[in-house]
Biopython code that builds the backbone (N, CA, C, O; Angstrom):
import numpy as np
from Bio.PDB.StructureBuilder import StructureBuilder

atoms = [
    (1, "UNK", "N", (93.924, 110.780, 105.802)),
    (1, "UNK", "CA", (94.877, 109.726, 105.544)),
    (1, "UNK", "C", (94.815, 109.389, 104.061)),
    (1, "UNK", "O", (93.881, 109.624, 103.295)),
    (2, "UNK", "N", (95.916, 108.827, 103.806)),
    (2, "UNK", "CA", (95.845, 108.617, 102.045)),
    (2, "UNK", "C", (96.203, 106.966, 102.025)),
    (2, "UNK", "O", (97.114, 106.650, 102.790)),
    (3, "UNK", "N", (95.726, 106.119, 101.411)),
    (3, "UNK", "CA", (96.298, 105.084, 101.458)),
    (3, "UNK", "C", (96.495, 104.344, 100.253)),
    (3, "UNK", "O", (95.536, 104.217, 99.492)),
    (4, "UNK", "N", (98.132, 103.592, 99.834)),
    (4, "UNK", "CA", (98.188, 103.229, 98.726)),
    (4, "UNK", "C", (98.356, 102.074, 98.480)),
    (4, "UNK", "O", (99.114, 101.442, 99.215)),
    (5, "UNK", "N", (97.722, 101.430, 97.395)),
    (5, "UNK", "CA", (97.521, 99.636, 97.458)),
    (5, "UNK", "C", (98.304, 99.259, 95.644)),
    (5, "UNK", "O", (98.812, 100.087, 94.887)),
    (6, "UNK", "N", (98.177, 98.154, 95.477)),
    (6, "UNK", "CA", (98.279, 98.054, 93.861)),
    (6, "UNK", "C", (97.164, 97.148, 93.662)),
    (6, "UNK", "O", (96.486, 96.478, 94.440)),
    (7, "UNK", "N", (97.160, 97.287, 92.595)),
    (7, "UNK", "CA", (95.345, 96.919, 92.168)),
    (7, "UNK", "C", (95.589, 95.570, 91.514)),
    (7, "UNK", "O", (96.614, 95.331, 90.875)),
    (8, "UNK", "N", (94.684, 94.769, 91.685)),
    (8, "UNK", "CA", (95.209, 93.544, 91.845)),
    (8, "UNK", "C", (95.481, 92.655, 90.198)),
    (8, "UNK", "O", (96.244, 91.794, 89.761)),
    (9, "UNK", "N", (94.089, 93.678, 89.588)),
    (9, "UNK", "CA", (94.354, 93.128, 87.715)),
    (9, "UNK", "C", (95.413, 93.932, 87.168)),
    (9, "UNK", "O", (96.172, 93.511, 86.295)),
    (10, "UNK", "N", (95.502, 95.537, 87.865)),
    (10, "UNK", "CA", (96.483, 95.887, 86.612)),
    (10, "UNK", "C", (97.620, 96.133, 87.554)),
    (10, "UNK", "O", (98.266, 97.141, 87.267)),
    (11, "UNK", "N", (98.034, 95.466, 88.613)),
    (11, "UNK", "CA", (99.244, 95.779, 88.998)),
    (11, "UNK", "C", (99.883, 96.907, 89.266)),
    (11, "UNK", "O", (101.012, 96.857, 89.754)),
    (12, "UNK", "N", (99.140, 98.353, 88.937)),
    (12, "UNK", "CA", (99.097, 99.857, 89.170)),
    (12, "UNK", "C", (98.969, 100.154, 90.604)),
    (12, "UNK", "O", (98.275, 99.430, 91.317)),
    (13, "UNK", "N", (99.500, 101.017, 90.998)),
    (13, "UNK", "CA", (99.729, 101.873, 92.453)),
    (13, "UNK", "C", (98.293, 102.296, 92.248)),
    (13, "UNK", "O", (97.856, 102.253, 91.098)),
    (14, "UNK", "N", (97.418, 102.746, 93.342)),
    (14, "UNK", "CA", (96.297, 103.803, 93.200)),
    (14, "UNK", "C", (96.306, 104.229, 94.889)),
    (14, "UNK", "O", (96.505, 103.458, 95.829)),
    (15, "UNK", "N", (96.130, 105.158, 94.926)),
    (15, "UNK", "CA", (96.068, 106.324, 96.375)),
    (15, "UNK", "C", (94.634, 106.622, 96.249)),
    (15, "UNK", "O", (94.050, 106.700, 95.169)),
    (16, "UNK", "N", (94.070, 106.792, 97.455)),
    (16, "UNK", "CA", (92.747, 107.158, 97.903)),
    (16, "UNK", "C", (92.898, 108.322, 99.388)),
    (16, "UNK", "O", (93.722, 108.136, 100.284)),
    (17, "UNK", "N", (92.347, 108.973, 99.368)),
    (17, "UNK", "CA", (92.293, 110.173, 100.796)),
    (17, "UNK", "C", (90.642, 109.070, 100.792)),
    (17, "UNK", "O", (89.821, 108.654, 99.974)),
    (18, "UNK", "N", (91.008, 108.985, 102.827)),
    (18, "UNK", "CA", (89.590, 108.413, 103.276)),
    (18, "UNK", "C", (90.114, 109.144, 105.231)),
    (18, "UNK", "O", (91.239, 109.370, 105.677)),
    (19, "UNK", "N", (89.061, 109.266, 105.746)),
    (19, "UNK", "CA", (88.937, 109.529, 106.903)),
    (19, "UNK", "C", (89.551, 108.626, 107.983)),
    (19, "UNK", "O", (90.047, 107.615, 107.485)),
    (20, "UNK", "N", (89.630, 108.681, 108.965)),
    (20, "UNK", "CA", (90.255, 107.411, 109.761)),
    (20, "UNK", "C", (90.327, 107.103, 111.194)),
    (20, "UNK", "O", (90.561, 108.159, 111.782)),
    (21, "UNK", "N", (90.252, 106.351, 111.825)),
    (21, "UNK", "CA", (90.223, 106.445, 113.279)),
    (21, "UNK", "C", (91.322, 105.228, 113.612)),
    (21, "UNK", "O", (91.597, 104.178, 113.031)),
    (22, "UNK", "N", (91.860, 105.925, 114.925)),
    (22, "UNK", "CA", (92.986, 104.721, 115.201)),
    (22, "UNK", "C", (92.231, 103.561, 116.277)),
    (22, "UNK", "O", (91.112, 103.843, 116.707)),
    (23, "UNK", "N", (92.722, 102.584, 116.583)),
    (23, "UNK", "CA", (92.153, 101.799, 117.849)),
    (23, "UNK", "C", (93.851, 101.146, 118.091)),
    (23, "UNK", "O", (94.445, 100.297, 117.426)),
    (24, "UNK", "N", (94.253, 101.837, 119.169)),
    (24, "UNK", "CA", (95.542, 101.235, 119.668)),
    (24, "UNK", "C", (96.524, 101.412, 118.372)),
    (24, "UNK", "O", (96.534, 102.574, 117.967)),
    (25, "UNK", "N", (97.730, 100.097, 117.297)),
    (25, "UNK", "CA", (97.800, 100.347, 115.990)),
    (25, "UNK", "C", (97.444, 99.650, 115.138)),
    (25, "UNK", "O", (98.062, 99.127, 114.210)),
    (26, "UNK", "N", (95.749, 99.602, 115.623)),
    (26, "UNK", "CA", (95.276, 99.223, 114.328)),
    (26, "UNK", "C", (94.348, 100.881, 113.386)),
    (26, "UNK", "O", (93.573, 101.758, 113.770)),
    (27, "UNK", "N", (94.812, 100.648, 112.486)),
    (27, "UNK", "CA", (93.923, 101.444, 111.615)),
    (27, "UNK", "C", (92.806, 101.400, 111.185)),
    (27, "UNK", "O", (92.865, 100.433, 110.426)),
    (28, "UNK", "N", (91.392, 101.940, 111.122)),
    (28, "UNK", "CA", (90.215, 101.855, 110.284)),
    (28, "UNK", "C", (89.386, 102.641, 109.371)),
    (28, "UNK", "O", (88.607, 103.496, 109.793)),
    (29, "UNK", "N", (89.477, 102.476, 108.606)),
    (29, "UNK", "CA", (88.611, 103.733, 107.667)),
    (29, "UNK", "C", (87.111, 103.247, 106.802)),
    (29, "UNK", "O", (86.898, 102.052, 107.010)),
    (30, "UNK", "N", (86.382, 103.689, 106.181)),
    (30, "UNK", "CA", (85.240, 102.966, 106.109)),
    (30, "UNK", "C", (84.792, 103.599, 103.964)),
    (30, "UNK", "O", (85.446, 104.527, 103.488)),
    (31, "UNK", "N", (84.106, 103.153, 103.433)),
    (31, "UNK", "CA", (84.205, 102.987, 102.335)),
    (31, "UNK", "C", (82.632, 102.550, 102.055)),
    (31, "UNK", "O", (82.010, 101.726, 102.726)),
    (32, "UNK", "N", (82.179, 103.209, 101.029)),
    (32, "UNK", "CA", (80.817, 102.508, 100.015)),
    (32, "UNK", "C", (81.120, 101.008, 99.106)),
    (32, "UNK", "O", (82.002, 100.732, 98.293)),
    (33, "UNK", "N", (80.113, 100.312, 99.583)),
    (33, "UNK", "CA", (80.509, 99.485, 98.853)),
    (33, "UNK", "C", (80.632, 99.093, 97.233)),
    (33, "UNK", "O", (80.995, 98.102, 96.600)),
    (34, "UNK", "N", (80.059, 100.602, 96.876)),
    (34, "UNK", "CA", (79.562, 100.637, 96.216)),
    (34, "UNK", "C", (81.068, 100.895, 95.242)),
    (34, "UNK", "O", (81.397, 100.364, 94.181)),
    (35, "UNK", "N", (81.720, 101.828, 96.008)),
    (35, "UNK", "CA", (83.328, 102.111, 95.531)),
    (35, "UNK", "C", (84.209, 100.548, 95.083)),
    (35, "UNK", "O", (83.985, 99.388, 95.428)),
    (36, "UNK", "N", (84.874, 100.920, 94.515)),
    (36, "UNK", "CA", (85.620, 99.868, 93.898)),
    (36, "UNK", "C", (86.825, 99.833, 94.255)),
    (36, "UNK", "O", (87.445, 98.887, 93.769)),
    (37, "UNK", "N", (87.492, 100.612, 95.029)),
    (37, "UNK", "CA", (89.306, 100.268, 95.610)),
    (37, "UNK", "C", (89.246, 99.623, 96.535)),
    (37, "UNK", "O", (90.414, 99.287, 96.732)),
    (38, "UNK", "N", (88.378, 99.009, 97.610)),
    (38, "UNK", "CA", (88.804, 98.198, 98.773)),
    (38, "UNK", "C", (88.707, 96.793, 98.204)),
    (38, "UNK", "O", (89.311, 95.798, 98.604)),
    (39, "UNK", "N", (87.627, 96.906, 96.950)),
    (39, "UNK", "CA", (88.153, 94.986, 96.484)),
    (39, "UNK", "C", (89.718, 94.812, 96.336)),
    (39, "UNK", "O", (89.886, 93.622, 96.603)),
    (40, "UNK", "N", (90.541, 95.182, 96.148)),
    (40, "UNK", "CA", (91.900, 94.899, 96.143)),
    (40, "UNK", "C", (92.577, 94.606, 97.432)),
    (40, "UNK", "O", (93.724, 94.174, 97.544)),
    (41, "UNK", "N", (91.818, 94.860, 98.312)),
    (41, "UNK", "CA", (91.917, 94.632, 99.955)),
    (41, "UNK", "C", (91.476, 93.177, 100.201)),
    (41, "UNK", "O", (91.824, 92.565, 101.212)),
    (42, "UNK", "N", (90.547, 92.542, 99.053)),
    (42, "UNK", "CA", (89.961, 91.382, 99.583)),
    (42, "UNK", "C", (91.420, 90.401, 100.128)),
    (42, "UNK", "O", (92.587, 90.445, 99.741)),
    (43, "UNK", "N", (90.878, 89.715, 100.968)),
    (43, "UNK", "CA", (92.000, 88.854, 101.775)),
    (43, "UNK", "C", (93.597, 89.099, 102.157)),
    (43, "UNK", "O", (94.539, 88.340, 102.382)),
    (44, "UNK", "N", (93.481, 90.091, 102.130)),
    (44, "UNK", "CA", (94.728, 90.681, 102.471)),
    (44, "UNK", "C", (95.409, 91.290, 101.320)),
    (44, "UNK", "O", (95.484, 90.955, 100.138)),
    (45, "UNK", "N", (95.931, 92.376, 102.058)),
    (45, "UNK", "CA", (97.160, 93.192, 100.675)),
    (45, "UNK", "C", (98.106, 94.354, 101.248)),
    (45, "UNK", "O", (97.630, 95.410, 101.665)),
    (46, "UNK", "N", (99.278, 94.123, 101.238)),
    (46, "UNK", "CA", (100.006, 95.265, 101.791)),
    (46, "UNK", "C", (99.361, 96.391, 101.126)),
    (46, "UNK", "O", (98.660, 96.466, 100.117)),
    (47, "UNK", "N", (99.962, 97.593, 102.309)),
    (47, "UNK", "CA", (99.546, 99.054, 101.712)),
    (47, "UNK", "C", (100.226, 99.876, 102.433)),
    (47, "UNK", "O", (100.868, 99.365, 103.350)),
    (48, "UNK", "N", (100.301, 101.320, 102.263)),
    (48, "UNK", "CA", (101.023, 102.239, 102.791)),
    (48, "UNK", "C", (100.434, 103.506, 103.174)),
    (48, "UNK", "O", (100.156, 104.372, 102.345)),
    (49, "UNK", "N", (100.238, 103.626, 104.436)),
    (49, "UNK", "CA", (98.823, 104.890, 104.913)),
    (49, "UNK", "C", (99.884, 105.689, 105.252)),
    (49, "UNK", "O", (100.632, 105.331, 106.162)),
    (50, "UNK", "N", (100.109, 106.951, 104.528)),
    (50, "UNK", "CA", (100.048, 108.363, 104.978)),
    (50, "UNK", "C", (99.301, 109.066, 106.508)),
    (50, "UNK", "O", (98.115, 109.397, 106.482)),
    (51, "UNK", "N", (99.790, 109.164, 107.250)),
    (51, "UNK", "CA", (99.093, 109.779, 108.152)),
    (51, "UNK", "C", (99.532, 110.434, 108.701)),
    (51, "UNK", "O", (100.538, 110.046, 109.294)),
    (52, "UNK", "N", (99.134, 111.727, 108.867)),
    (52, "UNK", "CA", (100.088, 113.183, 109.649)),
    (52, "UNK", "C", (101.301, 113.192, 108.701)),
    (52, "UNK", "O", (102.361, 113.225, 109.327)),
    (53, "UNK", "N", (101.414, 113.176, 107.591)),
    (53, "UNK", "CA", (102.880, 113.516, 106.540)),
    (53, "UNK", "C", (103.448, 112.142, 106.321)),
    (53, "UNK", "O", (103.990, 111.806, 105.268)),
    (54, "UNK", "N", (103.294, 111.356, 107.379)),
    (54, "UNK", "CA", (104.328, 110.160, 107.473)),
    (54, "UNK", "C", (103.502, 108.710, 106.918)),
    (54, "UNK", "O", (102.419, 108.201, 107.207)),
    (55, "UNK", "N", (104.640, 108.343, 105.956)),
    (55, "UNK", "CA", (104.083, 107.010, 105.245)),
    (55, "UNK", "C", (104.689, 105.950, 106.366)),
    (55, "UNK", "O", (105.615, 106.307, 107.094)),
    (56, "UNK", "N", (104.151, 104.718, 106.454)),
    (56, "UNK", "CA", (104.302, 103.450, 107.181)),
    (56, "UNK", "C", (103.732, 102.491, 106.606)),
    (56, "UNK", "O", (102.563, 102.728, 106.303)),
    (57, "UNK", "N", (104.231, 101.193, 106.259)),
    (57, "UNK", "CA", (103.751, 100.041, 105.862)),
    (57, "UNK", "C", (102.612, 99.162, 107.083)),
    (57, "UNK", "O", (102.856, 98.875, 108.255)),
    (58, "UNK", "N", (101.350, 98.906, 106.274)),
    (58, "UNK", "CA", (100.401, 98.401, 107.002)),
    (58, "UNK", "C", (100.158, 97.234, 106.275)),
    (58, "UNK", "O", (100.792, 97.198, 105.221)),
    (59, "UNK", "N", (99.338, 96.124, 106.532)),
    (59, "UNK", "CA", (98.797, 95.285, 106.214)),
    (59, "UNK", "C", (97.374, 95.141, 106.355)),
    (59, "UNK", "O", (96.835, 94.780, 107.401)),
    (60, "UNK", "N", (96.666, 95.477, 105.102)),
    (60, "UNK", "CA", (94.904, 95.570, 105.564)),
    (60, "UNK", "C", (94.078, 94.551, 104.500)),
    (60, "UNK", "O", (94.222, 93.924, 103.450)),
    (61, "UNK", "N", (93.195, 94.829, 105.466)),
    (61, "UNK", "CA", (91.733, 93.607, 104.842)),
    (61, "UNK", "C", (90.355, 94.554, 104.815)),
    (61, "UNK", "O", (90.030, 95.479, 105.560)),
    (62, "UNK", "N", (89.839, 94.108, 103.950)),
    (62, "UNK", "CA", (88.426, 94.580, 103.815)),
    (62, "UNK", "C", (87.612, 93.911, 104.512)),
    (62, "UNK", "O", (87.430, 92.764, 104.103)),
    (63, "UNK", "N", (86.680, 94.418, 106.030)),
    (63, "UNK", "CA", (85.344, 93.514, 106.166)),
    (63, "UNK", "C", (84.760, 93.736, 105.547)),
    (63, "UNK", "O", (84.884, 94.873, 105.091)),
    (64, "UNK", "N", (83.449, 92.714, 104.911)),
    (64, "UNK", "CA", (82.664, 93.138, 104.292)),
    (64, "UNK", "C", (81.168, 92.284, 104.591)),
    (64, "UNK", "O", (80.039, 92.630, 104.245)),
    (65, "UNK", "N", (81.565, 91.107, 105.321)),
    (65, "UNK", "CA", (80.442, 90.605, 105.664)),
    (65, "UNK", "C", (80.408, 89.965, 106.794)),
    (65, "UNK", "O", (80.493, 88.758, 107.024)),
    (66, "UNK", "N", (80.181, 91.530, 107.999)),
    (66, "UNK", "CA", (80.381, 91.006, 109.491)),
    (66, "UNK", "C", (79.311, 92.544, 109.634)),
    (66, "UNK", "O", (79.839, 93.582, 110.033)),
    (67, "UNK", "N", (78.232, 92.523, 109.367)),
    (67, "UNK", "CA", (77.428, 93.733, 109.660)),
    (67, "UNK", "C", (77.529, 94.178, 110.923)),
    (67, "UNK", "O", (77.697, 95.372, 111.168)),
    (68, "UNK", "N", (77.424, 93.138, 111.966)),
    (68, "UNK", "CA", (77.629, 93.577, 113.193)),
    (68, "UNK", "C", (79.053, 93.939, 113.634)),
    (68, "UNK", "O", (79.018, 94.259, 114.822)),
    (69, "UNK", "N", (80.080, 93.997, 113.215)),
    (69, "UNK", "CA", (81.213, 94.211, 113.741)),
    (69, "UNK", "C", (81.234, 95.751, 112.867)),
    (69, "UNK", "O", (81.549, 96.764, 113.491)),
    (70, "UNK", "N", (80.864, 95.833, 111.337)),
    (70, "UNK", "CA", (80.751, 97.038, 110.832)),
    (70, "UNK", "C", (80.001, 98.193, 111.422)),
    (70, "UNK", "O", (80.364, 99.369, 111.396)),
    (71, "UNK", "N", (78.854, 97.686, 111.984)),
    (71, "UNK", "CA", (77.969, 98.697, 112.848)),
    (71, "UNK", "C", (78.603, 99.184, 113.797)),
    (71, "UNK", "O", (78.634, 100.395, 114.015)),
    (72, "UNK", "N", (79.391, 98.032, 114.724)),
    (72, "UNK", "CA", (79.908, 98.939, 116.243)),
    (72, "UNK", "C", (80.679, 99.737, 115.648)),
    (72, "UNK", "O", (80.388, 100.916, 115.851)),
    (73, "UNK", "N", (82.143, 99.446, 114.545)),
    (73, "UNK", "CA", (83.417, 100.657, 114.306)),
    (73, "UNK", "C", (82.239, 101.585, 113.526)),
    (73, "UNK", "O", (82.933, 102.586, 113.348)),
    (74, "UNK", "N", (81.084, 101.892, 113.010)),
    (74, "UNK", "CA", (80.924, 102.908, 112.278)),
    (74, "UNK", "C", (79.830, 103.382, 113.058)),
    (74, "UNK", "O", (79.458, 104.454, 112.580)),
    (75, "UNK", "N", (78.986, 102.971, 114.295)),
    (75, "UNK", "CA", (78.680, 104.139, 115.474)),
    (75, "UNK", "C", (79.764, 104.572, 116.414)),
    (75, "UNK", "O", (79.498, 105.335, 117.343)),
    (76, "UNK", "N", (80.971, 104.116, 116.210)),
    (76, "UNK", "CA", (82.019, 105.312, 117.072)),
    (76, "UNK", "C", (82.862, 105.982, 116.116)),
    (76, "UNK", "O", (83.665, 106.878, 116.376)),
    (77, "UNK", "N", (82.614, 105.469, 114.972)),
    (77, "UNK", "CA", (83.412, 106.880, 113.871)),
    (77, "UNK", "C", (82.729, 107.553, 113.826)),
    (77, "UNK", "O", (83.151, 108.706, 113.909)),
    (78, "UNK", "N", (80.823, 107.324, 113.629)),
    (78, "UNK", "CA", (80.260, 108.534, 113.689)),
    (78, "UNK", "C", (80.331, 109.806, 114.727)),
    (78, "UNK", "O", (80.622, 111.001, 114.675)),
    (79, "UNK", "N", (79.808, 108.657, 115.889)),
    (79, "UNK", "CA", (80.340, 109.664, 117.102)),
    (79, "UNK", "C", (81.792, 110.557, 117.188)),
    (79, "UNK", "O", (81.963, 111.329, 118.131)),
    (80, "UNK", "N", (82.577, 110.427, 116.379)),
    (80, "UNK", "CA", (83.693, 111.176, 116.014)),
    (80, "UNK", "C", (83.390, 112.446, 114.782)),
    (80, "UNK", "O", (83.445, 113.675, 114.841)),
    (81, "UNK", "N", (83.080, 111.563, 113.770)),
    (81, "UNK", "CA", (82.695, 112.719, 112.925)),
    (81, "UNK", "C", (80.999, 112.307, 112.034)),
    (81, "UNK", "O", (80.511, 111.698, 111.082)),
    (82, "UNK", "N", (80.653, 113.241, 113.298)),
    (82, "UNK", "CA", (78.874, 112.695, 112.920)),
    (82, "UNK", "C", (78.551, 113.597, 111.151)),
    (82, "UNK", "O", (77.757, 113.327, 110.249)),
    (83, "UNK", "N", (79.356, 114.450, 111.267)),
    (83, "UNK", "CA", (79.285, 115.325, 109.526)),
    (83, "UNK", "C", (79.049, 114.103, 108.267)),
    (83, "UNK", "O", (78.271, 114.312, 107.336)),
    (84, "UNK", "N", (79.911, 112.705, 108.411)),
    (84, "UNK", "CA", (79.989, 111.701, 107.635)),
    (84, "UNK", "C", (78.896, 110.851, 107.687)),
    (84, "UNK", "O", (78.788, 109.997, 106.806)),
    (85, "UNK", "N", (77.853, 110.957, 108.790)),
    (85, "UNK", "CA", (76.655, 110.228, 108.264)),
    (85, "UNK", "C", (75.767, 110.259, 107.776)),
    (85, "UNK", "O", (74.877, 109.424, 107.937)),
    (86, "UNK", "N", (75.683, 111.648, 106.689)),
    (86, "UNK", "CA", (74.847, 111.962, 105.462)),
    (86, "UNK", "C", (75.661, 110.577, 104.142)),
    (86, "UNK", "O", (75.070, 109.796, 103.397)),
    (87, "UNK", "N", (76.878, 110.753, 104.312)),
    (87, "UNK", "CA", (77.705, 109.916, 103.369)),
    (87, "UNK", "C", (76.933, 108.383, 103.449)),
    (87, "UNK", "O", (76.588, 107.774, 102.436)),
    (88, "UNK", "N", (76.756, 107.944, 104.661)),
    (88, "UNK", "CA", (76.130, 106.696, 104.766)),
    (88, "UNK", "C", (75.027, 106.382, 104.897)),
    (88, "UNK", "O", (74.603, 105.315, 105.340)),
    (89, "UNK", "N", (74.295, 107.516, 104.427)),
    (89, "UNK", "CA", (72.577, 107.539, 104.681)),
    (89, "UNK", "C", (72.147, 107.313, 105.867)),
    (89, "UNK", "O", (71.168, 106.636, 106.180)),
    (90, "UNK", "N", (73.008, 107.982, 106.675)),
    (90, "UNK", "CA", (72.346, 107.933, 108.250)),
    (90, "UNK", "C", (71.912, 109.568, 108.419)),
    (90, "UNK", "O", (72.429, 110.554, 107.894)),
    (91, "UNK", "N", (70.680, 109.466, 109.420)),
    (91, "UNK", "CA", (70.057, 110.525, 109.706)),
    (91, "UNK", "C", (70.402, 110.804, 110.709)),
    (91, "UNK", "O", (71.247, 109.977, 111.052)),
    (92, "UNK", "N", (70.259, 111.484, 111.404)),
    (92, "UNK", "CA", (70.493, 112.021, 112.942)),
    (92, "UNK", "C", (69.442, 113.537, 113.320)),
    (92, "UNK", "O", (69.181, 114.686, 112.962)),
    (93, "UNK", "N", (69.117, 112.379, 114.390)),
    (93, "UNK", "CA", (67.651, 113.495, 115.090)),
    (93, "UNK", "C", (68.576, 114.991, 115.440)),
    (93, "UNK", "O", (69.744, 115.374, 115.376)),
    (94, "UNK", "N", (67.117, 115.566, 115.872)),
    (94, "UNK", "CA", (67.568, 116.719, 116.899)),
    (94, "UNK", "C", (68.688, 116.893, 118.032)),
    (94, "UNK", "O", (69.484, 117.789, 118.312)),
    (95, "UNK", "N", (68.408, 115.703, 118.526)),
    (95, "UNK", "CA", (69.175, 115.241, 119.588)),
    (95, "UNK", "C", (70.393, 114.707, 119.209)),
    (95, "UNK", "O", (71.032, 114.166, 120.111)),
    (96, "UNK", "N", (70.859, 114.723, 118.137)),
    (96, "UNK", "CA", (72.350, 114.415, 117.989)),
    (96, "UNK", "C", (72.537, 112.995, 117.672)),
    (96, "UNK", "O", (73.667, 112.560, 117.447)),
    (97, "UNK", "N", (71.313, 112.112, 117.636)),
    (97, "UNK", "CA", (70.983, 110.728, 118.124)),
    (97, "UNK", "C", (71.150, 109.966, 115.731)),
    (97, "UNK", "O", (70.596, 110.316, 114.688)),
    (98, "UNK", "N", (72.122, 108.989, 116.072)),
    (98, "UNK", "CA", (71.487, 108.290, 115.384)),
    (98, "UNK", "C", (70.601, 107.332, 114.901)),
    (98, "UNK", "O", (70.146, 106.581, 115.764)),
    (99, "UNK", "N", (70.110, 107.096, 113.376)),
    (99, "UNK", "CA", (68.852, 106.609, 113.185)),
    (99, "UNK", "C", (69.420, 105.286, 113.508)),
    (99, "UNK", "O", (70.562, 104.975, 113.169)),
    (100, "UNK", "N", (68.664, 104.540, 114.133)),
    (100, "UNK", "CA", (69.350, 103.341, 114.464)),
    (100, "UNK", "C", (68.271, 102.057, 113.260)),
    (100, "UNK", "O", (68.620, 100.879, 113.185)),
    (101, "UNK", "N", (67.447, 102.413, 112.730)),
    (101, "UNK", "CA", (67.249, 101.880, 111.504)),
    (101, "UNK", "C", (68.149, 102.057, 109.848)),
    (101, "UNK", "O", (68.182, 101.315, 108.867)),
    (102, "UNK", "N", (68.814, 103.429, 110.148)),
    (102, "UNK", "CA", (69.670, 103.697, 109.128)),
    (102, "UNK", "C", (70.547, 102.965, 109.404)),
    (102, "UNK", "O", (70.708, 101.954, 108.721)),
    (103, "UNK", "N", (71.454, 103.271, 110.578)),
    (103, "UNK", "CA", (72.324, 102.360, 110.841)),
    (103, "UNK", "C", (72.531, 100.857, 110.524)),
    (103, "UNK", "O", (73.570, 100.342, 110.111)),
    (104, "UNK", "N", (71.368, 100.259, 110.788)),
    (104, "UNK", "CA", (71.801, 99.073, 110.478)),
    (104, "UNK", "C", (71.505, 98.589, 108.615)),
    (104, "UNK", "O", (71.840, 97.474, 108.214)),
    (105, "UNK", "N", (71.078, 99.268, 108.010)),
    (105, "UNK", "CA", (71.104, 99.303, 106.778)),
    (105, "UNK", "C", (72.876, 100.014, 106.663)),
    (105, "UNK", "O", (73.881, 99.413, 106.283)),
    (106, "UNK", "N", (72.804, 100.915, 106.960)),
    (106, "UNK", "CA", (74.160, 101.241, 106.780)),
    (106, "UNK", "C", (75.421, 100.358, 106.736)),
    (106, "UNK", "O", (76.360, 100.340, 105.940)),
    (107, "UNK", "N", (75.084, 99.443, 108.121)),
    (107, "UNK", "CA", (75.909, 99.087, 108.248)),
    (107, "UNK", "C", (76.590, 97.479, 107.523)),
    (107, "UNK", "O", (77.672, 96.907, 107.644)),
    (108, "UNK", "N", (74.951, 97.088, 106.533)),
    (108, "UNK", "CA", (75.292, 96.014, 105.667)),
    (108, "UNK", "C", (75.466, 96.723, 103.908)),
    (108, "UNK", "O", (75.479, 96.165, 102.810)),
    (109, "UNK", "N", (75.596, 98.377, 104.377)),
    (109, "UNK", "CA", (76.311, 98.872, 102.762)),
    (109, "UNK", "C", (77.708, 99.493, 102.912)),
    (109, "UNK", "O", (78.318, 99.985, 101.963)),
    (110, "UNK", "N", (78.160, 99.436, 104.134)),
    (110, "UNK", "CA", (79.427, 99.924, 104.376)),
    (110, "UNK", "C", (80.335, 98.791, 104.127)),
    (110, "UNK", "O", (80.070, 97.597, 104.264)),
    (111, "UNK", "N", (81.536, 99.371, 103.710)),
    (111, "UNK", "CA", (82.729, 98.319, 103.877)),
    (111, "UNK", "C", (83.561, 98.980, 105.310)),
    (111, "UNK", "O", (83.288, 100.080, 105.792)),
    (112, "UNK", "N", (84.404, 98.230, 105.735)),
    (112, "UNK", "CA", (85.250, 98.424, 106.693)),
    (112, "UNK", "C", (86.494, 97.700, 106.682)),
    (112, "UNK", "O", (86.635, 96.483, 106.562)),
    (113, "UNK", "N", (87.628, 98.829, 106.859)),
    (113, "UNK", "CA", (88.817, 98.569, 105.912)),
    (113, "UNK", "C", (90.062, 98.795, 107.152)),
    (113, "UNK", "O", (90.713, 99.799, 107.439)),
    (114, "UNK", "N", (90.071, 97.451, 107.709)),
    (114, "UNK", "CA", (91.154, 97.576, 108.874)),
    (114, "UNK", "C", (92.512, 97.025, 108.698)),
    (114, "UNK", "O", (92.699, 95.883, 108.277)),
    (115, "UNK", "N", (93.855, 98.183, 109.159)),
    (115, "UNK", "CA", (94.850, 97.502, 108.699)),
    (115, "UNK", "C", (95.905, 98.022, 109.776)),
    (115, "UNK", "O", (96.045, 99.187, 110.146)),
    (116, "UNK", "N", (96.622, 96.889, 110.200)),
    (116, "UNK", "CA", (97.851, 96.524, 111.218)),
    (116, "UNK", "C", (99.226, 97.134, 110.986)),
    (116, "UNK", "O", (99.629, 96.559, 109.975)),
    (117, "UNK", "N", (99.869, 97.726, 111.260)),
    (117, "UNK", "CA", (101.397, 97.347, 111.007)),
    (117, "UNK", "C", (101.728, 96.352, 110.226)),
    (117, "UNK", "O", (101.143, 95.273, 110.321)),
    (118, "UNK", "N", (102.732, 96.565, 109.322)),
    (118, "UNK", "CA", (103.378, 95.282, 108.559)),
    (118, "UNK", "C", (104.239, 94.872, 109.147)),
    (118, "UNK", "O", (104.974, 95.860, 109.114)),
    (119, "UNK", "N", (105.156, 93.617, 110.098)),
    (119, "UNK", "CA", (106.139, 93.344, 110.320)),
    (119, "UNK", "C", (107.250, 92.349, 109.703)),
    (119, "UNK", "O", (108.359, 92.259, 110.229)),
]
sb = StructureBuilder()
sb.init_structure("model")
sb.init_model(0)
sb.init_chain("A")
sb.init_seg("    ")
for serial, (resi, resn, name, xyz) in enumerate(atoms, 1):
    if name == "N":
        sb.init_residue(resn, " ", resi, " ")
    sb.init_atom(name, np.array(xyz, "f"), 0.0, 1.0, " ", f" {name:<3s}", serial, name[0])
structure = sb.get_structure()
């Protein structure tokens, strides 16, 4: 998915490719906090996600300080694409199993970047 916001000091378009999972139509994709494009998300900000070719107007917010709500969406994105939890310093045993001590470190350095339909 590609998603495009305008940045909130310089008023500039900027596009990002990020991974994504749907829940019904809400959208979620997940981010370092360390990255600097979802502050423009703080408290709301239209945007426009690309997905499968097709642009649509969304309306998204950055969580950023709900660890526990970040943990549940980012143990079922993992479970989707467990390849991405080297990205978040999560380990994963033999068993396919994540570190559930990484995790929750993870899950107070992740951002989580959910966004609705615009109507």
């Amino acid at each position: 998915m590609l998603i495009t916001f305008t940045g909130r000091k310089s008023g500039r378009q900027f596009t990002t490719p990020v991974r994504y999972i749907r829940d019904g139509e809400t959208v979620r994709c997940f981010t370092s906090a360390e990255n600097q494009w979802w502050r423009n998300l703080r408290g709301g900000a239209d945007v426009v996600l690309r997905i499968e070719g097709r642009d649509a107007r969304y309306h998204a917010h950055a969580v950023e300080n709900d660890p526990e709500e970040i943990k549940q969406w980012l143990q079922y994105y993992l479970g989707l694409f467990p390849q991405d939890a080297d990205y978040h310093d999560i380990r994963i045993d033999k068993d396919k199993n994540l570190s559930s001590e990484d995790l929750e470190i993870a899950s107070r350095n992740a951002i989580l970047v959910e966004a609705r339909p615009a109507h």
